[in-house]
Backbone as JSON, one array per atom type, in Angstrom:
{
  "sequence": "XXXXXXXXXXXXXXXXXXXXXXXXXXXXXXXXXXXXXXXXXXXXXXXXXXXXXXXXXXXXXXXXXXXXXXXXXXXXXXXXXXXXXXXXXXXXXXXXXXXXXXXXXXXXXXXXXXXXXXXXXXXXXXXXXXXXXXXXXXXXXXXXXXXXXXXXXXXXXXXXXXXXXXXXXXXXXXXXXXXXXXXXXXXXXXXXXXXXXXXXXXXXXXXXXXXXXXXXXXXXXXXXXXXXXXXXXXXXXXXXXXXXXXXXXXXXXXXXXXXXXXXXXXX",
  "N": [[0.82, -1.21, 0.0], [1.9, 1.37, 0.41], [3.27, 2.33, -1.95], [0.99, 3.94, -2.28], [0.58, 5.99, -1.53], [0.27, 9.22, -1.1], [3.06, 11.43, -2.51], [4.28, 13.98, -0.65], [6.36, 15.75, -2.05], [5.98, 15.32, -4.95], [4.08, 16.81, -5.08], [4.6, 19.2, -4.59], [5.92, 20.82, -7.65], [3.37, 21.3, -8.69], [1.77, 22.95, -7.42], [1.78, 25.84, -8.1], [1.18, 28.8, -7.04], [-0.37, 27.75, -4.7], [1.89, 27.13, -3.64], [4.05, 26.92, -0.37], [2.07, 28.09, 0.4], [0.7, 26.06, 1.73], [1.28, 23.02, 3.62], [1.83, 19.38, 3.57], [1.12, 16.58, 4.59], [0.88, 13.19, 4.67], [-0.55, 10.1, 5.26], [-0.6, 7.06, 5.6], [-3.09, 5.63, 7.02], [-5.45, 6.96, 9.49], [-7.99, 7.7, 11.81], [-9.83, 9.45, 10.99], [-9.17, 12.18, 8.6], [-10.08, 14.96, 9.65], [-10.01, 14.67, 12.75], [-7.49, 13.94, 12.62], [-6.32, 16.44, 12.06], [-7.37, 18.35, 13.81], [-6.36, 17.81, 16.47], [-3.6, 18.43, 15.51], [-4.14, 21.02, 15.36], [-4.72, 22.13, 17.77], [-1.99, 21.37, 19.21], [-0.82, 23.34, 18.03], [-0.25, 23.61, 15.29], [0.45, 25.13, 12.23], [-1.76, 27.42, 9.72], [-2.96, 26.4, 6.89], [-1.91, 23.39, 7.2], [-2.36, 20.49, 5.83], [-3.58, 17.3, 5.75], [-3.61, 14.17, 4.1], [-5.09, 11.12, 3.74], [-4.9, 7.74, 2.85], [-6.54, 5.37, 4.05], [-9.29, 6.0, 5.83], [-10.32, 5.15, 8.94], [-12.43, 5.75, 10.87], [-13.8, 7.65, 9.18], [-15.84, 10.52, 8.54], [-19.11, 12.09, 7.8], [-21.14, 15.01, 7.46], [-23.29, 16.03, 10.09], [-22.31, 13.57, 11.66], [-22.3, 11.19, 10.06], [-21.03, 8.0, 8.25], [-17.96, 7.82, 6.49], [-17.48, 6.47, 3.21], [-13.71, 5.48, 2.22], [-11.19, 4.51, 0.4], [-7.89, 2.79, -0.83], [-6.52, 4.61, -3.8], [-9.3, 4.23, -4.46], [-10.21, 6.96, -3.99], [-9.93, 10.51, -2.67], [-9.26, 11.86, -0.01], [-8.98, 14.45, 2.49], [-7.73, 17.05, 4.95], [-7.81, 20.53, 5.71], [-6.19, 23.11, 7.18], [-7.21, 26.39, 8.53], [-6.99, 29.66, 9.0], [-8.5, 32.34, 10.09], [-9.17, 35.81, 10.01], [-11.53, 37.87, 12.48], [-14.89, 36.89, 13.58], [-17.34, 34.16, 14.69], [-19.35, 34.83, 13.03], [-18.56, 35.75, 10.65], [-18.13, 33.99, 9.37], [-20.04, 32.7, 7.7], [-21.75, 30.64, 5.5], [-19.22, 29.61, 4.43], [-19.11, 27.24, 4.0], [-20.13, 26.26, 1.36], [-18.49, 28.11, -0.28], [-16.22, 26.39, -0.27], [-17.16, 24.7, -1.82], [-17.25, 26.07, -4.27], [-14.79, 26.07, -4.61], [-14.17, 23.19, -5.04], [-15.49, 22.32, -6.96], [-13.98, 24.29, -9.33], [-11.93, 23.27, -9.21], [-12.45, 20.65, -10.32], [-13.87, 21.31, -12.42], [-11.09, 21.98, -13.9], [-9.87, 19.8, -14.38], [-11.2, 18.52, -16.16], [-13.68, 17.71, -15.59], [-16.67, 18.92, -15.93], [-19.3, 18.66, -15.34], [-19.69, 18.97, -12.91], [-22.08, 19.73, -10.03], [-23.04, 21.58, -7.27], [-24.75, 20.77, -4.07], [-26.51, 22.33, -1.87], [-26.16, 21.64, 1.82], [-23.89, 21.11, 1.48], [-22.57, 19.2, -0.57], [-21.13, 17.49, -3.03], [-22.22, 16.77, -6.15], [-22.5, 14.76, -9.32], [-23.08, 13.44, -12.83], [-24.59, 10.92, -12.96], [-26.55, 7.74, -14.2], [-29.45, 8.51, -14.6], [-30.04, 10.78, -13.46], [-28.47, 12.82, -11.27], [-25.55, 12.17, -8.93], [-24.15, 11.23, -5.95], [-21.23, 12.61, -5.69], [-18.91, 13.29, -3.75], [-18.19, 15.05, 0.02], [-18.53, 17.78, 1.95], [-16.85, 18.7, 4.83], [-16.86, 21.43, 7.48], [-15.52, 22.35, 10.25], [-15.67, 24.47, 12.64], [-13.91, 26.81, 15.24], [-13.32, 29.02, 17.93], [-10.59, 30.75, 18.13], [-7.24, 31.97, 19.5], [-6.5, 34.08, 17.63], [-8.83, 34.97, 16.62], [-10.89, 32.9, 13.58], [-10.97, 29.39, 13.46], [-10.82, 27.13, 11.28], [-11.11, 24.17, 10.44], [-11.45, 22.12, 7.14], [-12.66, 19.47, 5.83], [-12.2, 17.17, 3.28], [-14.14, 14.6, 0.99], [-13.59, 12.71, -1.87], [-14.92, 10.96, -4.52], [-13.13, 9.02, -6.69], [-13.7, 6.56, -8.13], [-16.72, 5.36, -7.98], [-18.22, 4.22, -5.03], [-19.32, 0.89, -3.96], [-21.54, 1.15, -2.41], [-24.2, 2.43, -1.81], [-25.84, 4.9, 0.64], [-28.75, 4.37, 2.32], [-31.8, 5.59, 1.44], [-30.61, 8.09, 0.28], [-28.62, 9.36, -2.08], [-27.54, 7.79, -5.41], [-23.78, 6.88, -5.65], [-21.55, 8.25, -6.9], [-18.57, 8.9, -9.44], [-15.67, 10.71, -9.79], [-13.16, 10.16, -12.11], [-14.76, 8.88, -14.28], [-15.3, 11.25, -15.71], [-13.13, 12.67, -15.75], [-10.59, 14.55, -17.99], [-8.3, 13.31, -18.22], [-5.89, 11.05, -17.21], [-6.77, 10.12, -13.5], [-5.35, 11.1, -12.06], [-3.45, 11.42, -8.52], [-2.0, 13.17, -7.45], [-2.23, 15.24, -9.17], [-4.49, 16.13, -9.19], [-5.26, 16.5, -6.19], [-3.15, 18.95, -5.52], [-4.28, 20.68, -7.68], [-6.61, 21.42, -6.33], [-5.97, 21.92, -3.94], [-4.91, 24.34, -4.65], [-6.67, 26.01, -5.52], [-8.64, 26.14, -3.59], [-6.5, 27.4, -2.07], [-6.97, 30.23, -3.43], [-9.66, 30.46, -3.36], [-10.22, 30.87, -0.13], [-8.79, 33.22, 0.43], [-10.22, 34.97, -1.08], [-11.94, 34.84, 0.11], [-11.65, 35.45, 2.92], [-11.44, 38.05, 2.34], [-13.91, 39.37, 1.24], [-16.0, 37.56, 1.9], [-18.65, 35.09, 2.11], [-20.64, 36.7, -0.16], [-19.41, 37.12, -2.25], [-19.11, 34.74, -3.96], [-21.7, 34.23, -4.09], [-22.68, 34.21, -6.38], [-21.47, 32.7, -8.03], [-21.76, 30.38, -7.02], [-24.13, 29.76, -7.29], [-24.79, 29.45, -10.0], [-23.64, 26.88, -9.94], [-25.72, 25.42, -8.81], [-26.74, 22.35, -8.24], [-30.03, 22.01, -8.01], [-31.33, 24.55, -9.16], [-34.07, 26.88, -9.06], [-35.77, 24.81, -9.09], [-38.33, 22.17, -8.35], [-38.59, 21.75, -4.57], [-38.06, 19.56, -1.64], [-37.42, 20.55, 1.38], [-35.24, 18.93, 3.5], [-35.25, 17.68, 7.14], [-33.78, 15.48, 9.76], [-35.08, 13.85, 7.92], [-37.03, 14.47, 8.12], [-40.06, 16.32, 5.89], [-39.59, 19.7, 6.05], [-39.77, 22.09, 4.89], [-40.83, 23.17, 1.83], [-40.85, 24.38, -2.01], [-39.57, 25.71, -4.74], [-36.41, 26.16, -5.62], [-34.31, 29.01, -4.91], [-31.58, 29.39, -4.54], [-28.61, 30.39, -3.29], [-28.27, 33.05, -0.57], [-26.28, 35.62, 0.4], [-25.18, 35.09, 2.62], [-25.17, 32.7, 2.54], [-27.16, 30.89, 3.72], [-29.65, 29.04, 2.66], [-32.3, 29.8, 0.04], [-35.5, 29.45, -0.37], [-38.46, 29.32, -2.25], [-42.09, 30.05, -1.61], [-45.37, 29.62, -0.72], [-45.62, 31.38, 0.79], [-43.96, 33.32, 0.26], [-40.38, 33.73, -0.03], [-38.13, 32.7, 1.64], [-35.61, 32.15, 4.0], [-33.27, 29.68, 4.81], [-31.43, 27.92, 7.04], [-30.18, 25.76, 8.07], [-30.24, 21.81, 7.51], [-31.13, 19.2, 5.79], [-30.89, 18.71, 2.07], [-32.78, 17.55, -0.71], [-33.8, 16.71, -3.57], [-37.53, 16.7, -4.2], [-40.43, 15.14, -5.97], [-42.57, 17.99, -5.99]],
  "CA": [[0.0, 0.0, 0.0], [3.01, 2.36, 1.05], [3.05, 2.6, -3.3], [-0.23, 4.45, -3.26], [0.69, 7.43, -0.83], [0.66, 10.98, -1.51], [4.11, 11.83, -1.51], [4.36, 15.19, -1.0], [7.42, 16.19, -3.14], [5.35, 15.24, -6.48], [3.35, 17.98, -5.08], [5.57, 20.72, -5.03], [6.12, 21.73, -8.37], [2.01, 21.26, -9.06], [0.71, 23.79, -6.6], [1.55, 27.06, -8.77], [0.33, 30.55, -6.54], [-0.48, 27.68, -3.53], [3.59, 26.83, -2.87], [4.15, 28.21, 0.36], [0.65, 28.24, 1.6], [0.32, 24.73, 2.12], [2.11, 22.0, 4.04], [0.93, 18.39, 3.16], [1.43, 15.73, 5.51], [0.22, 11.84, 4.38], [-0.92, 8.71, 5.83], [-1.05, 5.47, 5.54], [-4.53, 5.59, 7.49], [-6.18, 7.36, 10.53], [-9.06, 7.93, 12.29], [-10.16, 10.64, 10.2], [-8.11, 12.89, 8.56], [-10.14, 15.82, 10.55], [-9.57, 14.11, 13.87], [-5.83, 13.94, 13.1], [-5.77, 17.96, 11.89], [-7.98, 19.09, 14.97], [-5.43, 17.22, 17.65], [-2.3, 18.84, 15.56], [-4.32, 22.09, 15.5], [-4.21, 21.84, 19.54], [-0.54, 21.46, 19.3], [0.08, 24.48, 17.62], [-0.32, 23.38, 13.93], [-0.14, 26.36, 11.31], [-2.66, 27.53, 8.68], [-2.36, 25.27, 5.51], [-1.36, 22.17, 7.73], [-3.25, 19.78, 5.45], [-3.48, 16.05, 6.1], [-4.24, 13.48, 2.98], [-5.06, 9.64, 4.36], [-5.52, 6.99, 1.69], [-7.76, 4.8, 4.63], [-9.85, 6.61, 7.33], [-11.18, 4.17, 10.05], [-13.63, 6.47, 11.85], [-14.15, 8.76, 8.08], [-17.06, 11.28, 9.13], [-19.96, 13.34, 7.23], [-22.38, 16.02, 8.08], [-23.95, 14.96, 11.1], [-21.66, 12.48, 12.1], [-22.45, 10.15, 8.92], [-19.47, 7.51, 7.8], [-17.9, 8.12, 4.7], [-16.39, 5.25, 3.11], [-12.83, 5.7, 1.55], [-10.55, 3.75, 0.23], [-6.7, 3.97, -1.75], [-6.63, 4.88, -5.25], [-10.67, 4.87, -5.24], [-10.85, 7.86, -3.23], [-9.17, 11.04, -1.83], [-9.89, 12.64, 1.47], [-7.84, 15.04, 3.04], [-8.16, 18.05, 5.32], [-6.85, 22.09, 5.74], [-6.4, 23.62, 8.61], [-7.11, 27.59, 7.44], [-7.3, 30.48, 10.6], [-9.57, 33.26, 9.39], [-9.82, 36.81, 11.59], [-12.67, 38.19, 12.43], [-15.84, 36.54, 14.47], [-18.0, 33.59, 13.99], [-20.42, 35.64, 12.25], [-17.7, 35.88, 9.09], [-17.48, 32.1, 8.31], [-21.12, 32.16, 7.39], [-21.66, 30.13, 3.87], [-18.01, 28.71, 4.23], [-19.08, 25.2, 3.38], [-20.72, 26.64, 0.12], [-17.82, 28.63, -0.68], [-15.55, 25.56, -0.22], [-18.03, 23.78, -2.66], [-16.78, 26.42, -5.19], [-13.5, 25.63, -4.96], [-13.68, 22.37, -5.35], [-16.24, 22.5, -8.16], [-13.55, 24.81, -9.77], [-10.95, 22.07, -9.41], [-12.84, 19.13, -10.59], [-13.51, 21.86, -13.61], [-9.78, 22.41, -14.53], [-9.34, 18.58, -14.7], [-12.06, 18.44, -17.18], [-15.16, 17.54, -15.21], [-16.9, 20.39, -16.18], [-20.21, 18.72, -15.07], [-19.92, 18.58, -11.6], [-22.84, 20.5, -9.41], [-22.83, 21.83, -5.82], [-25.91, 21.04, -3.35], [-26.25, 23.12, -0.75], [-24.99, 22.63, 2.02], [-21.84, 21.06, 1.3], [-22.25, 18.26, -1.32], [-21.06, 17.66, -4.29], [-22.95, 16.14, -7.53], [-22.2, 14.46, -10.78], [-23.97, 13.09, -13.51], [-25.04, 9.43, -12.86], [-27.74, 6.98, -14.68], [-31.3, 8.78, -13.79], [-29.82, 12.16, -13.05], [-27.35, 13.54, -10.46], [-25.18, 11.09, -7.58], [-22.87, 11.88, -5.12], [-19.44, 12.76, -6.0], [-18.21, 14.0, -2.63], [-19.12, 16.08, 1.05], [-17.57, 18.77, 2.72], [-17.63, 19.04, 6.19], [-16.52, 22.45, 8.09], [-15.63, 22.81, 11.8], [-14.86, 25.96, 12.99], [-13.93, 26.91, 16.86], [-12.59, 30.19, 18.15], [-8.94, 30.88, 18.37], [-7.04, 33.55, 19.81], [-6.93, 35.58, 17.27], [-9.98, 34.37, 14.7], [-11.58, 31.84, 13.92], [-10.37, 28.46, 12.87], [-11.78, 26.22, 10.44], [-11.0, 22.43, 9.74], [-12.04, 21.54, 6.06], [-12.55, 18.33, 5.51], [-13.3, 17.55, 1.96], [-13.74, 13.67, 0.77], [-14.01, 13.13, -3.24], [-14.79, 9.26, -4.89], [-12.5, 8.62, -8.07], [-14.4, 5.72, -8.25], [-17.97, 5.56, -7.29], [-18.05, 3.62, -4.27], [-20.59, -0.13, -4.54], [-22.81, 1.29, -1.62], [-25.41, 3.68, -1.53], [-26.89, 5.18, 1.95], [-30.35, 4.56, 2.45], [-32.36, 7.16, 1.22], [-29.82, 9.29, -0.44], [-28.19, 9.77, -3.64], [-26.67, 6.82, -5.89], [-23.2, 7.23, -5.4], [-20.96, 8.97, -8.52], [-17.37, 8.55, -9.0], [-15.13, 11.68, -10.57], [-12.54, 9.29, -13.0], [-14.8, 8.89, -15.78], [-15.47, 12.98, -16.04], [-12.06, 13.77, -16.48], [-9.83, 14.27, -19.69], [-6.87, 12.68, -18.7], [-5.64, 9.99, -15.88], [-7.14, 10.32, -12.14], [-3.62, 11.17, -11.02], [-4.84, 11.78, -7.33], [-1.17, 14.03, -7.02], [-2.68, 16.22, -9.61], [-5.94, 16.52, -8.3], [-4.73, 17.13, -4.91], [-2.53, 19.77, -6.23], [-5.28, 21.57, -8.22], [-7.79, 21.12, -5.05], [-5.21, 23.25, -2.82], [-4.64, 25.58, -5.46], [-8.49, 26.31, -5.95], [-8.86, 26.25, -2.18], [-5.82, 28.77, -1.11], [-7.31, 31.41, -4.55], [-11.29, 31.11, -3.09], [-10.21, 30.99, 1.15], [-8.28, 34.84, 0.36], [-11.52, 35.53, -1.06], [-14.04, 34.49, 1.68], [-11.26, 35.93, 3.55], [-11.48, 39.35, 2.01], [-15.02, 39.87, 1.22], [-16.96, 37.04, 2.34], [-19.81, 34.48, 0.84], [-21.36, 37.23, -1.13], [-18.18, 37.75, -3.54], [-18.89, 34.0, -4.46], [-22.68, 33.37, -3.98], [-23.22, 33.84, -8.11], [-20.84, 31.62, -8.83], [-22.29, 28.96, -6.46], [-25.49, 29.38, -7.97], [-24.19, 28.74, -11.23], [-23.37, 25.47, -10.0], [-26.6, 24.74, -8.16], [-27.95, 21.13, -8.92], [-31.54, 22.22, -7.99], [-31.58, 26.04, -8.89], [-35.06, 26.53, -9.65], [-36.12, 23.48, -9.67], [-38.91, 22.45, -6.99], [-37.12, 20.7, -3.45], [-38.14, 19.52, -0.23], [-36.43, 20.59, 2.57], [-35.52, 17.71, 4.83], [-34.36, 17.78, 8.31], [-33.44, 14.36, 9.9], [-35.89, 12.49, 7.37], [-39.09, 14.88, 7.62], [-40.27, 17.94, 5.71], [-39.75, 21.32, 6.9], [-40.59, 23.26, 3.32], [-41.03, 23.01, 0.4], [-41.19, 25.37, -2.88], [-39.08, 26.27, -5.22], [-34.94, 26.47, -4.92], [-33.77, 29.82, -5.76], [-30.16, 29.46, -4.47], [-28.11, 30.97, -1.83], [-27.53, 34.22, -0.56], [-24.86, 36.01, 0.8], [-25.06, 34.48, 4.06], [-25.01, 30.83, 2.56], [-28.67, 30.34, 3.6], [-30.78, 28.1, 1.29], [-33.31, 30.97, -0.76], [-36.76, 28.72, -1.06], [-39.91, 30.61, -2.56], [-43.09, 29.08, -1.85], [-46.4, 30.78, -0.68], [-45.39, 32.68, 1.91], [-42.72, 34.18, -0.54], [-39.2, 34.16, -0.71], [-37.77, 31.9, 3.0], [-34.1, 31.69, 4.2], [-32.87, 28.25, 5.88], [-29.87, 27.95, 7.36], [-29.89, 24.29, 8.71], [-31.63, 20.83, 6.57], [-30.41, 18.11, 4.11], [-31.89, 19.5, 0.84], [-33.03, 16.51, -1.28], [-34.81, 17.2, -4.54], [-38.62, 15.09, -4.27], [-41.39, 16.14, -6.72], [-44.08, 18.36, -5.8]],
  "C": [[0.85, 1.26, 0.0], [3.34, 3.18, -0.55], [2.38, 3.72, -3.55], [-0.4, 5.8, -2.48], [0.69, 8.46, -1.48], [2.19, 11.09, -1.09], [4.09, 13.47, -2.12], [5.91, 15.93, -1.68], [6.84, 16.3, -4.34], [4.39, 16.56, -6.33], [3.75, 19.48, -5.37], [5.17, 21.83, -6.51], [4.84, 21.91, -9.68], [1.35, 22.13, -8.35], [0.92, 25.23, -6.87], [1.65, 27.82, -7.28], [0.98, 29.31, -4.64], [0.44, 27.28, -2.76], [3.8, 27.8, -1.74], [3.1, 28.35, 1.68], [0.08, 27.39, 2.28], [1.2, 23.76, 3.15], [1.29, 20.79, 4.26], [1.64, 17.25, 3.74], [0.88, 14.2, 4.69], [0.38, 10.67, 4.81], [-1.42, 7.97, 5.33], [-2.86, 5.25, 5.32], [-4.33, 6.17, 8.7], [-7.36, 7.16, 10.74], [-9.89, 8.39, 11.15], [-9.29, 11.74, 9.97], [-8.53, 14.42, 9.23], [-9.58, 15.98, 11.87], [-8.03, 14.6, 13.99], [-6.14, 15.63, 12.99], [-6.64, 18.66, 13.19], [-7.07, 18.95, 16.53], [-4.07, 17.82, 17.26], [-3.03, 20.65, 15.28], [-4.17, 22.77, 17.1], [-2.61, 22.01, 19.63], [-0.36, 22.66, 18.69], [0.09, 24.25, 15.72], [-0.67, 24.66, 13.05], [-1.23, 26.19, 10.14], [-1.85, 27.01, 7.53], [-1.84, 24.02, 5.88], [-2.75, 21.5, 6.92], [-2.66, 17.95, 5.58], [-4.26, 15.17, 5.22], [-3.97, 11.82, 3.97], [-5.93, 8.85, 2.91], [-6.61, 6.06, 2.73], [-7.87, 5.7, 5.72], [-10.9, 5.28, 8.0], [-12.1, 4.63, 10.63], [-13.57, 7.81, 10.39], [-15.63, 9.46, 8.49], [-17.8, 12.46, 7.79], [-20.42, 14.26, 8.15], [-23.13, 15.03, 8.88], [-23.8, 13.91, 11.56], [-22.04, 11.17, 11.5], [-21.0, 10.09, 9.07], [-19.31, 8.17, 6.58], [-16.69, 7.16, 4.54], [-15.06, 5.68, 1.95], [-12.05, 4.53, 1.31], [-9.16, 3.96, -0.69], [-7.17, 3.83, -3.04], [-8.06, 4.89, -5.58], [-11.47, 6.14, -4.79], [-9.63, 9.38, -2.95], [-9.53, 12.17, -0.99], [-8.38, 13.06, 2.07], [-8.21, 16.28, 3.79], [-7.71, 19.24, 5.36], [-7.45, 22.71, 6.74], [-6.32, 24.96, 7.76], [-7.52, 28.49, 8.79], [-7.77, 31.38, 9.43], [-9.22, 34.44, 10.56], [-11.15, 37.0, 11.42], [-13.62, 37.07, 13.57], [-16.75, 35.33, 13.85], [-19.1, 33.9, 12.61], [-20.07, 35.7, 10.73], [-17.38, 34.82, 8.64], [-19.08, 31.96, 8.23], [-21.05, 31.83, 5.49], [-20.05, 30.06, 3.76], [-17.78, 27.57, 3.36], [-19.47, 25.67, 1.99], [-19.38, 27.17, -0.59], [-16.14, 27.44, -0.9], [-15.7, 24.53, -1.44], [-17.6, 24.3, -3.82], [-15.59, 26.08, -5.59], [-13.33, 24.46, -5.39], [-14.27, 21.86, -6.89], [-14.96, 23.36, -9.34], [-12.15, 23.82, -10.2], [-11.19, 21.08, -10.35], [-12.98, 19.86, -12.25], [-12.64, 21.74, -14.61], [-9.37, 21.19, -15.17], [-10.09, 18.74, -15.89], [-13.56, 17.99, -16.94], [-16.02, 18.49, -14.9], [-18.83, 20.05, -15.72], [-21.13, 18.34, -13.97], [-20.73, 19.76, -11.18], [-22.86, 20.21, -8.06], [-24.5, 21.32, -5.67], [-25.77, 21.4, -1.89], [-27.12, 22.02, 0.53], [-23.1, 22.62, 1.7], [-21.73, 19.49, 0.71], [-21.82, 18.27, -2.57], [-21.18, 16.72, -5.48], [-21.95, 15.65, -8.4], [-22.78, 13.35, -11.51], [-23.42, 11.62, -13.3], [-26.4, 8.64, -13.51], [-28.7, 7.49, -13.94], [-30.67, 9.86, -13.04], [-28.16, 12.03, -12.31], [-26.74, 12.56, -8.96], [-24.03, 12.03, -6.92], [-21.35, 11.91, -4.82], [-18.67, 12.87, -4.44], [-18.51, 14.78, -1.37], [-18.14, 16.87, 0.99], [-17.92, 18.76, 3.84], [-16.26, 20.05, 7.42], [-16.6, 22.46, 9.65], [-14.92, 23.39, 11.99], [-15.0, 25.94, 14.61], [-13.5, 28.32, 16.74], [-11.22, 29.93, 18.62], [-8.79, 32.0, 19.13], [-6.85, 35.06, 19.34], [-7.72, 35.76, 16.04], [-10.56, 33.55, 14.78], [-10.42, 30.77, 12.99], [-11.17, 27.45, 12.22], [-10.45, 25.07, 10.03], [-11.87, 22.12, 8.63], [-11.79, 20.33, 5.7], [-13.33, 17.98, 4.12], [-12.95, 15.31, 1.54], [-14.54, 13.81, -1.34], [-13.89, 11.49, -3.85], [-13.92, 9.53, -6.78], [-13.05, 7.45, -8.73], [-15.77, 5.59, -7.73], [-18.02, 3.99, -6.35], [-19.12, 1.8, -4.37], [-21.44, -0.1, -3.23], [-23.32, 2.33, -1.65], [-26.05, 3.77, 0.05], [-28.22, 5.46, 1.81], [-31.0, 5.29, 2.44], [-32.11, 8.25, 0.47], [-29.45, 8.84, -1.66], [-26.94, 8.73, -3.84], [-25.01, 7.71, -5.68], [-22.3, 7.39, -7.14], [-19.48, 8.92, -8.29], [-16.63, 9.61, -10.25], [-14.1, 11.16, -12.08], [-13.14, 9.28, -14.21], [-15.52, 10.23, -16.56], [-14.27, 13.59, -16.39], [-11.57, 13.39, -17.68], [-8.9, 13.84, -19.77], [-7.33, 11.28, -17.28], [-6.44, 10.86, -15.16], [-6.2, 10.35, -11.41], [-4.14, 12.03, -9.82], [-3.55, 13.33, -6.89], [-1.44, 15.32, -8.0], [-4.14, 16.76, -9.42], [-5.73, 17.48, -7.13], [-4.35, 18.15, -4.87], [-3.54, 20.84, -6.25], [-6.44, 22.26, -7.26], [-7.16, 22.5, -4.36], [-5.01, 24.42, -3.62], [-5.67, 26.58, -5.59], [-8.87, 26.9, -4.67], [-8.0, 28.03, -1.32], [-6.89, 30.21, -2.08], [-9.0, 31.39, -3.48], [-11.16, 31.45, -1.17], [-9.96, 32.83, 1.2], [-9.09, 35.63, -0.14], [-12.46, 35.9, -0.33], [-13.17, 35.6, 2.35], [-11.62, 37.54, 3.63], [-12.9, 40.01, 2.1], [-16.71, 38.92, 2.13], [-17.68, 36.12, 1.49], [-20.03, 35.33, -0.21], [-20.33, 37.44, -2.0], [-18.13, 36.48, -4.08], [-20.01, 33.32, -4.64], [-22.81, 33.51, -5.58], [-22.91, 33.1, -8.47], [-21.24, 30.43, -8.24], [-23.5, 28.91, -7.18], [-25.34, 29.04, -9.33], [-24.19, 27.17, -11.43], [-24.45, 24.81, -9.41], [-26.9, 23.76, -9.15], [-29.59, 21.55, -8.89], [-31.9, 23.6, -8.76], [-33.0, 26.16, -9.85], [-36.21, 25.67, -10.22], [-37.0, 23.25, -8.17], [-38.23, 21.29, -6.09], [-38.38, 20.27, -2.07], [-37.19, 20.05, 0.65], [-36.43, 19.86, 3.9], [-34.59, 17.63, 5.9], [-34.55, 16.65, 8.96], [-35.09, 13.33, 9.53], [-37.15, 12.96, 7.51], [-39.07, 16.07, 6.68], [-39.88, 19.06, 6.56], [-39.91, 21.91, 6.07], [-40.07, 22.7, 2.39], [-41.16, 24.4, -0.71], [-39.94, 25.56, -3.63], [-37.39, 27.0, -5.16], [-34.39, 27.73, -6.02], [-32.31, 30.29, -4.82], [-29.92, 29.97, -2.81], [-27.94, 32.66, -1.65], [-26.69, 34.45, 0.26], [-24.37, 35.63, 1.82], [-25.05, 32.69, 3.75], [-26.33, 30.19, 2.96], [-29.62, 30.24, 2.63], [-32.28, 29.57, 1.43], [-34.61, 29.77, -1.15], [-38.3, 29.68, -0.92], [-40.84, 29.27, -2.56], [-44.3, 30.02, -1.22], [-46.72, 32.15, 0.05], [-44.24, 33.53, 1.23], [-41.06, 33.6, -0.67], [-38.39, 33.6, 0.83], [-36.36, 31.67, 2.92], [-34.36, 30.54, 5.32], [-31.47, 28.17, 6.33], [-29.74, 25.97, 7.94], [-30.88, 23.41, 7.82], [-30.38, 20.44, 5.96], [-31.41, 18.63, 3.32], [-31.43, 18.24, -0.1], [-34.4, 16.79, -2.41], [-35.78, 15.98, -4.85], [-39.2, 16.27, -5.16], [-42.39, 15.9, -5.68], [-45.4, 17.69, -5.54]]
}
């Protein structure tokens, strides 16, 4: 297995702009590659400490879902990224994370990957849209900012299980235009990542909600909004705004959400 590592040297002279900003650690296997970057964020770990694991034993979604990985059919990895400012300024993070990586998966040549808010990411599968990938954001306060753990996992292969209920699973490999070289992925990922973080950094969600909506899978399209497995609304998905809260129009008008799995049922 020791073959199928990230070594970070091949990385180097692939990360353009993000040389510098990064430092890329890789394992065998862990826990979770959050787990490990939240215990070396404790120690003192700087911004851009990112951590790639070809197996995670305890791999985690939104809401403390598994997420199954595996080597060469997968790559999960995390970035430690300090922010100033107040919780209040990492609102629509996870969305804005969704761009980046949407912007990545782009460059390779999978130009027909779509975000769903809040922090998944699509691609075309038999009978519509499956699930390429999550994101999952934990932020704490620091001493001088905030700190965010991005954990982003992405299938190169579409995995042979589906979670009950949810979305066939989609695998990025046969979207791109060349190999699934995971050291050029990786690469491209951090590159995408440092260019949209100095963004959020600067202005915030709203300097990137158009371009997320661009990528909405639903936009306009009618949704449920489901919170652990019931309704909570319905109507009409007209995107995000500047705050990263889900925009659904339905009779009462024009409704922000900030919390829900958003799962497109018909009307």
């Amino acid at each position: 297995m020791a073959a199928t590592l990230i070594d970070p040297a091949l990385l180097v002279p692939l990360l353009g702009p993000a040389l510098g900003r990064v430092d890329v650690d890789n394992l065998e296997s862990c826990d979770s590659t959050s787990s490990e970057l939240s215990r070396r964020a404790a120690r003192g770990a700087p911004s851009g400490t990112v951590v790639v694991a070809d197996q995670q034993t305890a791999g985690r979604g939104r809401r403390g879902r598994g997420w199954v990985s595996s080597p060469e059919d997968s790559l999960t990895f995390s970035l430690l990224w300090r922010f100033s400012g107040n919780f209040e300024r990492m609102a629509g993070l996870s969305l804005a994370v969704g761009v980046a990586v949407a912007r990545a998966c782009e460059a390779q040549g999978a130009t027909a990957v779509r975000l769903k808010w809040p922090n998944d990411i699509l691609a075309p599968v038999a009978g519509g849209l499956g699930k390429l990938g999550g994101i999952l954001v934990e932020l704490s306060a620091g001493r001088q900012g905030m700190e965010a753990i991005i954990g982003i996992g992405l299938n190169l292969q579409a995995p042979p299980v589906t979670v009950p209920g949810g979305l066939a699973p989609a695998g990025l490999a046969p979207l791109l235009t060349g190999p699934a070289d995971r050291h050029v992925l990786l690469a491209t990922l951090l590159r995408h990542l440092v260019q949209v973080l100095d963004v959020f950094e600067a202005a915030g969600f709203a300097a990137l909600a158009e371009e997320w909506g661009r990528r909405n899978a639903w936009q306009d399209q009618p949704v449920h909004l489901l919170e652990d497995g019931r309704v909570m609304a319905s109507g009409l998905c007209r995107g995000a705004d500047d705050d990263g809260a889900l925009l659904l129009e339905g009779p009462q008008g024009l409704v922000r959400h900030y919390a829900g799995d958003l799962s497109l049922r018909p009307l």
